[in-house]
N, C-alpha and C positions, 0 to 999 in steps of 0.2 A: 303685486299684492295691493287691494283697495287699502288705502289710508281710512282709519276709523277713528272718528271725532271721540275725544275725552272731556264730560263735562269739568270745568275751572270754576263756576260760579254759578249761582240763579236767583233770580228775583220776579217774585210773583205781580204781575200787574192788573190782575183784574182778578174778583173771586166771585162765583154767579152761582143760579142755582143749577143746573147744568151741566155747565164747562168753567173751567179756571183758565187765565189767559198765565203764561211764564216767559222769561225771556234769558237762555240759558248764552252764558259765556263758554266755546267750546275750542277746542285745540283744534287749528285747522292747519294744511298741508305747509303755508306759510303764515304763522302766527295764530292768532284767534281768530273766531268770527262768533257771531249770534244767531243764533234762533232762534225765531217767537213759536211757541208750542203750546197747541189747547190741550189741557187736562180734561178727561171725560173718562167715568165709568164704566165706558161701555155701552151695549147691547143687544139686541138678541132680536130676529126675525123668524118667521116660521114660512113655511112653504106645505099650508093645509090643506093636505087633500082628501077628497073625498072619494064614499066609497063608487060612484060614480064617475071615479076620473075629472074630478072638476077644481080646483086650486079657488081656496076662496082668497078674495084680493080687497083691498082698501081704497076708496078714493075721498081724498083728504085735499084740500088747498094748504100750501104750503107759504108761508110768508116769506121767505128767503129767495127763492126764487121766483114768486109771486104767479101763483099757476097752480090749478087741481093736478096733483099726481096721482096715479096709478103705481098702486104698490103691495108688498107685502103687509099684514097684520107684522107689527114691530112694535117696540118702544126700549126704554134706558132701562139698566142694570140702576137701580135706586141704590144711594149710596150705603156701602155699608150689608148690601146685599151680596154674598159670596156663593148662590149656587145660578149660574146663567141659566140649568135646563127650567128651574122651578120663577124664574122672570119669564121666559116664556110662556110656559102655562099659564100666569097669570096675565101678560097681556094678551094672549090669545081668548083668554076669557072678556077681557075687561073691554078690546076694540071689535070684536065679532060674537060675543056671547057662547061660541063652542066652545067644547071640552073632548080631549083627546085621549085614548085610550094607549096610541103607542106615540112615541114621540124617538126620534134619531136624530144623531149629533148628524150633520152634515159637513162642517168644518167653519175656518173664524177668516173673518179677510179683514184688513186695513183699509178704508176705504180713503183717507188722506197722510199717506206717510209722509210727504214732504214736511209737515208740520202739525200732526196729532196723534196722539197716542192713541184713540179708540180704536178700540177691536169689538166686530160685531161678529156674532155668533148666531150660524143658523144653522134650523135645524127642521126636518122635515117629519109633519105630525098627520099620524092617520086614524081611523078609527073615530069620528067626529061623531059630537051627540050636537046640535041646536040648543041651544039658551037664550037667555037675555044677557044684553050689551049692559056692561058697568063703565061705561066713558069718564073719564077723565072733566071735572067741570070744563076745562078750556079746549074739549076735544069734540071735534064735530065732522062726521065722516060718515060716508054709507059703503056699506060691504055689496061687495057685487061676486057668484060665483061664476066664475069661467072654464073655458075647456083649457087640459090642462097642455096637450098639442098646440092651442091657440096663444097660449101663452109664451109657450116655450118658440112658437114662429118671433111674437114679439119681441123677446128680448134679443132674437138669433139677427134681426132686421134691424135694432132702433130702435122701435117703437116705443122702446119702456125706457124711461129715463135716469130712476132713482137706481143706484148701481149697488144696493142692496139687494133688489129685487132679480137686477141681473143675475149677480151670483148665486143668487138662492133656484130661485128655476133654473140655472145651465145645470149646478150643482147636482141638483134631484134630479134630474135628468139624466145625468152622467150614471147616478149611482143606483139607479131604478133596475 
């Protein structure tokens, strides 16, 4: 039987707009230990394709890693926001300007369990009309559309980094 940690105590150590940092007291196999754990809302990805078979994608510099990533149209579950399909539609509006006709759940992955509780939710949207882009002031990115075979070689290879974008193209993929 795995031994399963019991929170003892917690104490918040940072509060951002974001992520909150916490540092929980937990029951471990011999006495206590700690974990540091980011608080985050969440978020949502999409994996938009068109009726052409083409997966529209994002390239955005990323300051954490310090590097333009190729990636899904994403963003945060705003706090306080409780439906993830309807944060979708609106950043698929807001970083690519389309608007989707069908939209399906895909499913939600944890992208850091050792120490975060986000769960990102994606989900694959069809049915695309073109608009205009509503970016975010501190958001600066260009949409690029691709094949969605091409895609799907990248993520099966490496080539794609951001492990959002992984599971969302293997995902659709799978479920296509």
């Amino acid at each position: 039987m795995i031994f399963e940690e019991k929170r003892v105590n917690s104490r918040k150590i940072y509060e951002g707009a974001i992520l909150n940092v916490r540092v929980d007291t937990v029951t471990a196999k011999k006495g206590h230990a700690h974990r540091e754990i980011i608080e985050h809302n969440g978020a949502v990805a999409a994996v938009a394709l068109t009726d052409d078979d083409r997966i529209i994608m994002v390239r955005q510099y990323r300051y954490a890693c310090d590097r333009v990533v190729l990636e899904l149209p994403a963003g945060k579950i705003d706090r306080g926001e409780k439906d993830p399909e309807a944060a979708m539609k609106r950043e698929l509006k807001e970083e690519t300007g389309y608007t989707a006709d069908q939209i399906r759940y895909l499913g939600c992955i944890n992208p850091s369990v050792a120490y975060s509780e986000e769960v990102i939710h994606l989900y694959l949207m069809t049915g695309l009309t073109p608009g205009e882009q509503k970016l975010d002031e501190d958001e600066a990115l260009e949409v690029e559309l691709m094949p969605f075979d091409e895609v799907c070689r990248m993520a099966e290879t490496g080539q794609l980094s951001d492990a959002k974008t992984v599971a969302g193209v293997l995902m659709a993929k799978a479920q296509r």
